[in-house]
C-alpha atoms as an extended CHARMM CRD file, in Angstrom:
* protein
*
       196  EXT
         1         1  UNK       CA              8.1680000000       51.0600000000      -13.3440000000  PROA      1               0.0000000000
         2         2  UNK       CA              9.5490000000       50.5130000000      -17.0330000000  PROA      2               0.0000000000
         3         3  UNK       CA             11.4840000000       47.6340000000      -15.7280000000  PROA      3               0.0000000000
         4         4  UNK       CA              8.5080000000       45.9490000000      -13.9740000000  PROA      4               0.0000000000
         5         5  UNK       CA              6.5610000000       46.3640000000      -16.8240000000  PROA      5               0.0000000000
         6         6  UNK       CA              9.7040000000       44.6260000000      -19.0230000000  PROA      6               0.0000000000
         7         7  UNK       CA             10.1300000000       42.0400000000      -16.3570000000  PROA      7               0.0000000000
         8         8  UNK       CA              6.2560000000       40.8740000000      -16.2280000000  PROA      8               0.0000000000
         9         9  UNK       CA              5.3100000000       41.5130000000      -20.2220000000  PROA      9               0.0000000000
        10        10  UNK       CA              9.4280000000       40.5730000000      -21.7820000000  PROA      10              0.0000000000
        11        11  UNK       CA              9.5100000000       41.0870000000      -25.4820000000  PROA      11              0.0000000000
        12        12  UNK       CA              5.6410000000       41.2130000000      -25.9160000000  PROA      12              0.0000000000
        13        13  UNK       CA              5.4500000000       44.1110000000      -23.7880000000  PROA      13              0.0000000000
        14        14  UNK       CA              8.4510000000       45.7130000000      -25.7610000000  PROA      14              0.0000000000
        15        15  UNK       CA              6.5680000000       45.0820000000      -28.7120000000  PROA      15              0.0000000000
        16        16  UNK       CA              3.2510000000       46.6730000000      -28.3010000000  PROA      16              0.0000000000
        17        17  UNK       CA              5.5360000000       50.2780000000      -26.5730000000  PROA      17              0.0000000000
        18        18  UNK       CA              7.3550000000       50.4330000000      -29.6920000000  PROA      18              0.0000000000
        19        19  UNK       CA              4.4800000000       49.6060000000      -31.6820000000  PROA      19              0.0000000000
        20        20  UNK       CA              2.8050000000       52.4460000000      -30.1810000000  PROA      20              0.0000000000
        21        21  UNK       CA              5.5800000000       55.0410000000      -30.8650000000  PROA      21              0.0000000000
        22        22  UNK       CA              6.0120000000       54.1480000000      -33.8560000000  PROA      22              0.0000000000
        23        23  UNK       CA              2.6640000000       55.6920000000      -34.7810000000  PROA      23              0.0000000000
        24        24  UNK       CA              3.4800000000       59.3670000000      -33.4880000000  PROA      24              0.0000000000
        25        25  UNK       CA              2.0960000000       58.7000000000      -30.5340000000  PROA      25              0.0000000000
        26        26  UNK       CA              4.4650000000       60.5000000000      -27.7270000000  PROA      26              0.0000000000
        27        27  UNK       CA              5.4150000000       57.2620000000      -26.2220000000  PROA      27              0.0000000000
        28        28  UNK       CA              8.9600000000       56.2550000000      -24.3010000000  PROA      28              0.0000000000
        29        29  UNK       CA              9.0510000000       53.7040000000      -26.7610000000  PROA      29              0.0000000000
        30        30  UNK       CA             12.9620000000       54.3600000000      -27.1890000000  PROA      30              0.0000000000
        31        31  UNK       CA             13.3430000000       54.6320000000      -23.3740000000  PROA      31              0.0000000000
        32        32  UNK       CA             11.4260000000       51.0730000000      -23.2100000000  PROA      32              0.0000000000
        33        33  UNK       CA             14.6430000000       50.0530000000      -25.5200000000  PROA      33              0.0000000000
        34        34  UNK       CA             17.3700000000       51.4220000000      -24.1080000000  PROA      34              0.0000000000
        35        35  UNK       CA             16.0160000000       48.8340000000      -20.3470000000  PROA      35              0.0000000000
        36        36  UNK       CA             15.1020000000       46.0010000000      -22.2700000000  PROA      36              0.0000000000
        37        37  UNK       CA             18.8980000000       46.1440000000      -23.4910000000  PROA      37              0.0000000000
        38        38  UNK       CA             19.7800000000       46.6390000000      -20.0430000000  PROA      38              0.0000000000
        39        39  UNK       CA             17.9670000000       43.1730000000      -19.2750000000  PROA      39              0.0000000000
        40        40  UNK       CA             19.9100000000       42.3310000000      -21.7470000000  PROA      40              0.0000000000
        41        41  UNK       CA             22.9460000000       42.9770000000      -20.4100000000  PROA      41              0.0000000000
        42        42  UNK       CA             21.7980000000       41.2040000000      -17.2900000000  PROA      42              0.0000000000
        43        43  UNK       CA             21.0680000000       38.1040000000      -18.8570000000  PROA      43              0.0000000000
        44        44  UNK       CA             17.0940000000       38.4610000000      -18.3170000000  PROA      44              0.0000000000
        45        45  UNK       CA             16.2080000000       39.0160000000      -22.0480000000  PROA      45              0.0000000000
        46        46  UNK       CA             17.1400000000       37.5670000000      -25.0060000000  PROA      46              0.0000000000
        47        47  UNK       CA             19.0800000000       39.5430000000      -27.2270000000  PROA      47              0.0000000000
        48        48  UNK       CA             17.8290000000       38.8590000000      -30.7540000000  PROA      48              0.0000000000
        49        49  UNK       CA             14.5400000000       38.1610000000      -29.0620000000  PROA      49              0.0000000000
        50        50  UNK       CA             14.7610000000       41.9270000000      -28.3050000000  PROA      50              0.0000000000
        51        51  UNK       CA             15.5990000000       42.8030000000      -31.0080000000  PROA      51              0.0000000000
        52        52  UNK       CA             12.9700000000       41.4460000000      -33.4040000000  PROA      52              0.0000000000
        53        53  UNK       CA             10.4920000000       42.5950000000      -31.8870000000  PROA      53              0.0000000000
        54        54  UNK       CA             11.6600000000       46.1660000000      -31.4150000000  PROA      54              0.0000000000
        55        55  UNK       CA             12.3440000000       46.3650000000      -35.3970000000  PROA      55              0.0000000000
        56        56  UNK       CA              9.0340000000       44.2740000000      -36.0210000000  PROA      56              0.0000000000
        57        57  UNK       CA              7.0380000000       46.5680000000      -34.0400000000  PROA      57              0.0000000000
        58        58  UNK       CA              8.4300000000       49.8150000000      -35.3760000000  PROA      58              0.0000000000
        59        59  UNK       CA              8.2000000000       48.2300000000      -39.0910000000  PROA      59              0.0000000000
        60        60  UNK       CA              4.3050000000       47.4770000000      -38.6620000000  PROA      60              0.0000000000
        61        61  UNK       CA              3.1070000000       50.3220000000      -36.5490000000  PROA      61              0.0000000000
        62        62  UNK       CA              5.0780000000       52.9090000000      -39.2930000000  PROA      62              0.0000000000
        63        63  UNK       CA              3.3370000000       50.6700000000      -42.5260000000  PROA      63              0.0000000000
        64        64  UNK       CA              0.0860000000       51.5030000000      -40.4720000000  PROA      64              0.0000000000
        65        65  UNK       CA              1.0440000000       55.5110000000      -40.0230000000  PROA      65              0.0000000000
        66        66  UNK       CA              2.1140000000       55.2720000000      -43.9210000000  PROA      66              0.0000000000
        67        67  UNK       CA             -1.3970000000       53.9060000000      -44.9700000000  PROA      67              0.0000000000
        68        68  UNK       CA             -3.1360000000       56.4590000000      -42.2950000000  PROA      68              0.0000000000
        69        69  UNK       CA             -0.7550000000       58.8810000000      -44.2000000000  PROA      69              0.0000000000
        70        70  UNK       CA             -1.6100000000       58.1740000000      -47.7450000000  PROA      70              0.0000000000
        71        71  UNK       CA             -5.6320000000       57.7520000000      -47.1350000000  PROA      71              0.0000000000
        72        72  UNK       CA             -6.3940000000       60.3620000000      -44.1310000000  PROA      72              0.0000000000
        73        73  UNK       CA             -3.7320000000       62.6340000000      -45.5210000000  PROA      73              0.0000000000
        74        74  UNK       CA             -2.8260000000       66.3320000000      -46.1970000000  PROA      74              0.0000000000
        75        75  UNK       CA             -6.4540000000       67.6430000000      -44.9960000000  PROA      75              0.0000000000
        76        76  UNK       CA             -5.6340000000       66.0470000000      -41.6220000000  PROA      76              0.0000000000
        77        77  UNK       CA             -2.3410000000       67.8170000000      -41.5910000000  PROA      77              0.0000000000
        78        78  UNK       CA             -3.6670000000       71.4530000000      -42.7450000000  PROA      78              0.0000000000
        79        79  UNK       CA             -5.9700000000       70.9100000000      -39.6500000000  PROA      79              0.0000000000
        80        80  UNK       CA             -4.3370000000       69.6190000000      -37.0140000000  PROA      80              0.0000000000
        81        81  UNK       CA             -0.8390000000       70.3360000000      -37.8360000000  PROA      81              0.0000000000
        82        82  UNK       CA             -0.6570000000       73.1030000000      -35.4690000000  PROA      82              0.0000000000
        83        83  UNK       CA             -1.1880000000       70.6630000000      -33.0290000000  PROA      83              0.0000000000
        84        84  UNK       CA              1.7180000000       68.6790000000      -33.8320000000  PROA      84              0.0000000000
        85        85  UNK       CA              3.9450000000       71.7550000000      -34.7980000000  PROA      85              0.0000000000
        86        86  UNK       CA              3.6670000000       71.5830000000      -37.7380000000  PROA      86              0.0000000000
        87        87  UNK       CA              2.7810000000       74.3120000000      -40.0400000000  PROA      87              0.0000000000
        88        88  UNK       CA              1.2970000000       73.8230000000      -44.0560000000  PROA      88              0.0000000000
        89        89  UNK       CA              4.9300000000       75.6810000000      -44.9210000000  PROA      89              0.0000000000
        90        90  UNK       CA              6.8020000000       72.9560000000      -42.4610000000  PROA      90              0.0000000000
        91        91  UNK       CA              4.4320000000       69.9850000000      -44.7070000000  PROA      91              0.0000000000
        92        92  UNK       CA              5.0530000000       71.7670000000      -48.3310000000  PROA      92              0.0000000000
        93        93  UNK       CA              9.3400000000       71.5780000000      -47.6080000000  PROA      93              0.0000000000
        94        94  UNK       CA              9.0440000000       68.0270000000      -46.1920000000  PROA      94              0.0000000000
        95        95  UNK       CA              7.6440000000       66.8280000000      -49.3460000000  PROA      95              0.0000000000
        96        96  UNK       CA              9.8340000000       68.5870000000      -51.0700000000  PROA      96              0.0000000000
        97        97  UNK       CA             12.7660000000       66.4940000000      -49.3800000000  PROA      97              0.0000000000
        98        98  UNK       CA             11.3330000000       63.6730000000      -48.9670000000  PROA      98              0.0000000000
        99        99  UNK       CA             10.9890000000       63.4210000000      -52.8130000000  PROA      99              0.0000000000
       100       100  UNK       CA             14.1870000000       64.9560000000      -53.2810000000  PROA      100             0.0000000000
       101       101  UNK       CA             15.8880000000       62.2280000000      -51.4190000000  PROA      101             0.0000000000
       102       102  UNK       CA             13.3910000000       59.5690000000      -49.5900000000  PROA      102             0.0000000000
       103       103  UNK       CA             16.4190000000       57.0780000000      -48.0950000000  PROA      103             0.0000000000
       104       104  UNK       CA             18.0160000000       60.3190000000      -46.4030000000  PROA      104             0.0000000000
       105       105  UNK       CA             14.4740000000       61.1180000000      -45.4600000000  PROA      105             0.0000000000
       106       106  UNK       CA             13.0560000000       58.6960000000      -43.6640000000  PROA      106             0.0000000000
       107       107  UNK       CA             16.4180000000       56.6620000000      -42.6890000000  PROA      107             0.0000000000
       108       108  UNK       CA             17.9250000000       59.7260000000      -41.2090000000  PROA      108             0.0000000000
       109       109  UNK       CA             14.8030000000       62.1540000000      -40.8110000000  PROA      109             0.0000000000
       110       110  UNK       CA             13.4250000000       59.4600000000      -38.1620000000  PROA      110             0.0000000000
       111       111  UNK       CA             16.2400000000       60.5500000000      -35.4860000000  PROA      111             0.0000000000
       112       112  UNK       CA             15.1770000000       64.1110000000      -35.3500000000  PROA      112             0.0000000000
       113       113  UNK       CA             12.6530000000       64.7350000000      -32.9140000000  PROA      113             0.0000000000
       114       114  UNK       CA              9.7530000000       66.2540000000      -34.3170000000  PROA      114             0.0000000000
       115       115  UNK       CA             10.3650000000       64.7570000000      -37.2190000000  PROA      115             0.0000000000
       116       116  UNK       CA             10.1470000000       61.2350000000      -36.5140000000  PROA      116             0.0000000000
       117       117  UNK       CA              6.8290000000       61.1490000000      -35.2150000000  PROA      117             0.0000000000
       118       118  UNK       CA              5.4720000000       62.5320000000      -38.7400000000  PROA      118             0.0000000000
       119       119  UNK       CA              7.6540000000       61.2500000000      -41.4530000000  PROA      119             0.0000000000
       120       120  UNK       CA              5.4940000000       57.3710000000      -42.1590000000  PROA      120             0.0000000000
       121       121  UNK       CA              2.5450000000       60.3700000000      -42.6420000000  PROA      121             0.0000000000
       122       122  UNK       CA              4.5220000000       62.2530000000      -44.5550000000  PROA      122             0.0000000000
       123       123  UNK       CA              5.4250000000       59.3120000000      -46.5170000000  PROA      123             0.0000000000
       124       124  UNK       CA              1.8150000000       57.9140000000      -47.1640000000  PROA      124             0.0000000000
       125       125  UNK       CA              0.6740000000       61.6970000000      -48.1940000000  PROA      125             0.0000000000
       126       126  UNK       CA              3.5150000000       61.7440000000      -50.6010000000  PROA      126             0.0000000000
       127       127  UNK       CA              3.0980000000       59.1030000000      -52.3420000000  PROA      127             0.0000000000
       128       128  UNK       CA              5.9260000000       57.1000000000      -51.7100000000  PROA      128             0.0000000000
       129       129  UNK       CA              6.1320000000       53.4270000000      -52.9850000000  PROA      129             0.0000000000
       130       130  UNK       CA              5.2610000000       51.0550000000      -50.2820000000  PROA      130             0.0000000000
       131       131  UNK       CA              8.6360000000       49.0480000000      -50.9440000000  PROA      131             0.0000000000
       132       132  UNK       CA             10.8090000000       51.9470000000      -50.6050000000  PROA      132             0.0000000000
       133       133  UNK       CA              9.2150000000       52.9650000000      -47.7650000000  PROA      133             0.0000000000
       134       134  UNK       CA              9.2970000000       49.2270000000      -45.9170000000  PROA      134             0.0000000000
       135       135  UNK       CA             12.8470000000       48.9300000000      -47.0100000000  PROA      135             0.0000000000
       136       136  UNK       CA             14.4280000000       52.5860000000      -45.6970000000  PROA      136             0.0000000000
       137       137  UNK       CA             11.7560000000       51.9960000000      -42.5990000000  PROA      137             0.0000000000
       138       138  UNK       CA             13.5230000000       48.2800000000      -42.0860000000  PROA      138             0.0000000000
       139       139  UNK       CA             17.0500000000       50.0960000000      -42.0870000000  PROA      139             0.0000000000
       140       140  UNK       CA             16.0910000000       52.7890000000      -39.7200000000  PROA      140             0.0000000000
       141       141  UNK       CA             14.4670000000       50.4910000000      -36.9520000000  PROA      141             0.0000000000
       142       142  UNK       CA             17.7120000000       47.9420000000      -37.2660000000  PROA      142             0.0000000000
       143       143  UNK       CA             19.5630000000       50.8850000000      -36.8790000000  PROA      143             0.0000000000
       144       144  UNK       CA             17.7400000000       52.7560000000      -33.7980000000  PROA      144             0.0000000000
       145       145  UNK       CA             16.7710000000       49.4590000000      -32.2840000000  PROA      145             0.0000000000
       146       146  UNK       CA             20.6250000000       48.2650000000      -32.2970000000  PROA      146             0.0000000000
       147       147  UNK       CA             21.6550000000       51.7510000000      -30.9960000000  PROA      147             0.0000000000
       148       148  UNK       CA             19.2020000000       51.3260000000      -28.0720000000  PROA      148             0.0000000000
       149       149  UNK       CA             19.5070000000       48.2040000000      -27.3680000000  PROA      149             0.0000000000
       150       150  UNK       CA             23.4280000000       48.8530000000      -27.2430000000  PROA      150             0.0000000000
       151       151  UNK       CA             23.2450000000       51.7770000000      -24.5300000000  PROA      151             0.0000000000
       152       152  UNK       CA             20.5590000000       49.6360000000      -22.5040000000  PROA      152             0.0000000000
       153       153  UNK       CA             23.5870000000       46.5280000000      -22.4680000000  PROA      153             0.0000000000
       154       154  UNK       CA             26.3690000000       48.7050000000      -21.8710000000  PROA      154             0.0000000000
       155       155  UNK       CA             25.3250000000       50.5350000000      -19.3280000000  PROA      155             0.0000000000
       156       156  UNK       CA             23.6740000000       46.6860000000      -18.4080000000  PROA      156             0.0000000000
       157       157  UNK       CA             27.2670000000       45.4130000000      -17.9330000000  PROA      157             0.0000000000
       158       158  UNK       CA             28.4440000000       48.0550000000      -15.5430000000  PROA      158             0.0000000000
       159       159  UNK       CA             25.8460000000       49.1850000000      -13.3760000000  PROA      159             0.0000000000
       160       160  UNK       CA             27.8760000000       47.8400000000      -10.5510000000  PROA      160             0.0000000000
       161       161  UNK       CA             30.2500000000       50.5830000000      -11.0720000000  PROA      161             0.0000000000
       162       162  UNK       CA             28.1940000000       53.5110000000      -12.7890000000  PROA      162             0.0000000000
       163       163  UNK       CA             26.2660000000       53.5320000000       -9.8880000000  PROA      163             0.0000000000
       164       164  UNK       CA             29.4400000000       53.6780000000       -7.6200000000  PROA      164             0.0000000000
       165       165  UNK       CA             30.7660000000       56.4480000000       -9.5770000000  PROA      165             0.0000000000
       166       166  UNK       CA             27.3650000000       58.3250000000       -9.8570000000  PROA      166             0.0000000000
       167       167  UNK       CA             27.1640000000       58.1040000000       -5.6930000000  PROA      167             0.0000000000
       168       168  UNK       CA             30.7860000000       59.6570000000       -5.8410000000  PROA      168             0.0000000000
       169       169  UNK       CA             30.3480000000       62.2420000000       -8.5480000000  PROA      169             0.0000000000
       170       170  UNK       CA             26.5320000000       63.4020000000       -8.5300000000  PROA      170             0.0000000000
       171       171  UNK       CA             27.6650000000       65.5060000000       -5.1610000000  PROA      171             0.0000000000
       172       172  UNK       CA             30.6270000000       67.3720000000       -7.1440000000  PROA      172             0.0000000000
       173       173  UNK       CA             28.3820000000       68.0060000000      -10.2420000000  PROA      173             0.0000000000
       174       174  UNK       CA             25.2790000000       69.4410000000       -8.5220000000  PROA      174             0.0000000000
       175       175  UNK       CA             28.0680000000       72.0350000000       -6.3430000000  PROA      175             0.0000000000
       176       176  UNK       CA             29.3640000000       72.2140000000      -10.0970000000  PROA      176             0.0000000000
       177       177  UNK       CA             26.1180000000       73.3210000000      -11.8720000000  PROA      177             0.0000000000
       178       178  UNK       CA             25.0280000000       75.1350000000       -8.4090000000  PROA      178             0.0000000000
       179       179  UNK       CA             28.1550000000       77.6770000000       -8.6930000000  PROA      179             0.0000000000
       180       180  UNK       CA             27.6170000000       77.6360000000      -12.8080000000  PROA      180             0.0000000000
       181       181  UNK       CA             24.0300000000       78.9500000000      -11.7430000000  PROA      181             0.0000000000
       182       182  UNK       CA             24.7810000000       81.2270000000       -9.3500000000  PROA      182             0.0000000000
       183       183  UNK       CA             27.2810000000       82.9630000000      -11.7880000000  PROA      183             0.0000000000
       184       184  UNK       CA             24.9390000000       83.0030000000      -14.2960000000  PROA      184             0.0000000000
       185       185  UNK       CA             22.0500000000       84.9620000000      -12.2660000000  PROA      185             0.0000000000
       186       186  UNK       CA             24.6930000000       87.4460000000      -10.9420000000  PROA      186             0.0000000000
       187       187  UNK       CA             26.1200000000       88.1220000000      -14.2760000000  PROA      187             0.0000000000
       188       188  UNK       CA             22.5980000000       88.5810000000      -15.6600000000  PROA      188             0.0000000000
       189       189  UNK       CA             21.2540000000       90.6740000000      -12.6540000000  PROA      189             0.0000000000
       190       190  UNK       CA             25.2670000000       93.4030000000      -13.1470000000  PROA      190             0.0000000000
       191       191  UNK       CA             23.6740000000       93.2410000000      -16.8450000000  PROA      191             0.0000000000
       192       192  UNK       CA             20.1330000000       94.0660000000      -15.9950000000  PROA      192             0.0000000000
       193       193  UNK       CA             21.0880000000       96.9360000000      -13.6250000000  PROA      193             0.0000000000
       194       194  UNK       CA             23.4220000000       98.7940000000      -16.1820000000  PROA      194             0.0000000000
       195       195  UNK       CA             20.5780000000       98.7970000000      -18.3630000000  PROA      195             0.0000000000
       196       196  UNK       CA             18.5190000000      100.4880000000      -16.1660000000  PROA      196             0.0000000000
């Protein structure tokens, strides 16, 4: 489905997913990378094409989150945080860091789940200069839309013989995990009973 939807829309398509993640909203935005760079690898998108428009679309849609951030702010977050689990505690030590250190923030801070989906708010609420904020923003997206984009080609490239290996090996690994299971569930059932 992802792939269709790469194949019919190309980089415009990969623009508005990101563009949509990049907002908080839970999106496979990152997913939508990792194909287009395996289109990549297959010589049906553009590289740099790609590329710019992942990093253009996560740069805009976070400058919108930061400005949502800084103007709908920390009553929004005392109110629906719990929704986003997120707790007034989990908002008072994440301004705390982010002024501490804003680079390690929001360049690193964006590749922790949870995280990442709040930190352009967290930004905006905290006051955080515009510039900096476009600037760490700009060296996160080159970085996670390079990373991405690099799985999505490599794994591109040798399909042919992932696949091969997968039909060989998925067999061994579900009897693997199957007898890991079953282990488990005994051991925990000896455990239960002495217990008792």
């Amino acid at each position: 489905m992802m792939m269709h939807y790469l194949s019919t829309l190309g980089v415009a398509g990969l623009f508005i997913a990101i563009f949509i993640e990049s907002l908080g909203v839970p999106f496979p935005g990152g997913i939508m990378v990792v194909f287009a760079g395996f289109m990549v690898g297959q010589g049906r998108l553009n590289l740099y094409h790609a590329l710019f428009s992942a990093v253009a679309a996560f740069v805009l849609g976070s400058i919108v989150a930061f400005f949502l951030g800084r103007y709908v702010g920390e009553p929004f977050f005392q109110r629906c945080g719990k929704y986003l689990n997120f707790s007034p505690r989990d908002l008072n030590q994440a301004q705390v860091r982010l002024k501490h250190s804003s680079a390690v923030f929001i360049i690193l801070g964006r590749f922790i789940p949870g995280l990442s989906n709040v930190s352009p708010y967290l930004a905006g609420i905290s006051r955080l200069g515009l510039g900096r904020f476009i600037l760490y923003n700009f060296i996160f997206a080159l970085l996670w839309g390079g990373l991405y984009l690099g799985i999505g080609i490599f794994f591109g490239h040798r399909w042919s013989y992932i696949s091969g290996k997968l039909q060989i090996g998925l067999p061994v690994v579900a009897i693997i995990l199957s007898l890991i299971y079953l282990g488990f569930t005994s051991i925990k059932k000896k455990l239960a009973r002495k217990k008792l």
